[in-house]
Each structure stands twice: as structure tokens, then as C-alpha cells.
C-alpha positions in Angstrom: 30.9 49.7 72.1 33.5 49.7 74.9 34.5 46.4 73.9 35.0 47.3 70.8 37.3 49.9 71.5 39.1 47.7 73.4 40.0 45.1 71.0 41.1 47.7 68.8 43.5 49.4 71.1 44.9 45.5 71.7 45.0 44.5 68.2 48.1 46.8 67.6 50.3 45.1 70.4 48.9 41.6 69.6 49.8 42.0 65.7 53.0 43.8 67.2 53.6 40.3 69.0 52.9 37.9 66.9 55.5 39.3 63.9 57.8 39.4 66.7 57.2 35.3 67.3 57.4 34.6 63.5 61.0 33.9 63.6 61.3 32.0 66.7 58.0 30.0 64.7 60.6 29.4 61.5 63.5 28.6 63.6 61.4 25.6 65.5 59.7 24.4 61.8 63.7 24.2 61.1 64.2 22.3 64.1 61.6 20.0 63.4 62.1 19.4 59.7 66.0 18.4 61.0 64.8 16.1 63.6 62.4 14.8 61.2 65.1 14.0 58.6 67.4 12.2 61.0 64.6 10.1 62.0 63.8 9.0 58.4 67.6 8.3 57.9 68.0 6.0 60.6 64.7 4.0 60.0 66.7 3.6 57.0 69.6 2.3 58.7 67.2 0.1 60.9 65.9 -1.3 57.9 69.1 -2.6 56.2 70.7 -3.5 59.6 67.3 -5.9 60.3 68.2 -6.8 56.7 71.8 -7.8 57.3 70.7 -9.4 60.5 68.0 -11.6 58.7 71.1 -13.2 56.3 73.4 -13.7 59.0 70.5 -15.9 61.1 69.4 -17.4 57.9 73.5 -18.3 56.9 73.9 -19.6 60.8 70.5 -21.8 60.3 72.5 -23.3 57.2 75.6 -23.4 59.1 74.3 -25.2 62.2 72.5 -27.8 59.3 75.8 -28.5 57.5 77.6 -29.3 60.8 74.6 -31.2 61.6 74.8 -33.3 58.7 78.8 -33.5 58.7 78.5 -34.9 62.0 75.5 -37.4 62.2 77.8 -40.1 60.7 80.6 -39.3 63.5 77.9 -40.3 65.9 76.6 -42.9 64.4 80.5 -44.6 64.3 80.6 -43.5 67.5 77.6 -45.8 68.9 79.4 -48.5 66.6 82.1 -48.7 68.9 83.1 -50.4 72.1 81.9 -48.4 75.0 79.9 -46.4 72.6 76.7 -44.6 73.1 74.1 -46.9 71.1 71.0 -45.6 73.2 71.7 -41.9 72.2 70.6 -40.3 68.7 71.3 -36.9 67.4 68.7 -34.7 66.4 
């Protein structure tokens, strides 16, 4: 029975309390859902940057082929003449 009375003498201070928290509660949801949107927004700009990043290596790799291509025939001239390379070949 004492117990009883007890928890009801605390309940008042305890409800008292926990209205008291309910806007420090709101203001850190608020906090949270802010944090949580920035976070969304730049995995957004991660995605399009990996994006970007994935065309630049891929116009490189086409680059670095052209050049390849464009210069194969240098090196083969090259081996042609005197004092030339002839062992050599280019990848």
C-alpha cells in the first residue's frame, strides 16, 4: 500500500517533467530530420559526381585509344628508319 502511495505522489512531478522535455524532444526530431535531409542531398551529389566521373574515365580510355592508334604507324616508320628501334613494338 505504501508503494502505492508513493508512485502516486511521483507521478505528478514525473508527468510535470516529461511535458517540460516535449519541446527539447521536437526541437532534436527537427534536428534530425535537417541532418537527415542534407545527407540525402549529398548522396545525390555523390551519385551524379561518380556519374560525371564514370564519362570522363570512359572519354580518357577512348582518348588514350585514339592516340594509340594515331601513333602506332609513327612507330612503326620509326623502326623503318636508320638507327631505328626495330626490336621494340608498341602496345
Amino acid at each position: 500500500m505504501l508503494g502505492g502511495v508513493v508512485r502516486t505522489l511521483t507521478l505528478g512531478p514525473r508527468l510535470i517533467q516529461s511535458i517540460l522535455l516535449l519541446p527539447e524532444l521536437l526541437r532534436r526530431l527537427d534536428e534530425i530530420e535537417r541532418h537527415t535531409e542534407a545527407m540525402v542531398g549529398n548522396t545525390g551529389s555523390m551519385d551524379r559526381s561518380t556519374a560525371m566521373l564514370v564519362i570522363e574515365v570512359a572519354e580518357t580510355n577512348r582518348s588514350i585509344r585514339l592516340l594509340a592508334e594515331a601513333t602506332q604507324p609513327l612507330g612503326r616508320l620509326a623502326g623503318r628508319l636508320p638507327g631505328g628501334r626495330r626490336g621494340e613494338t608498341l602496345p
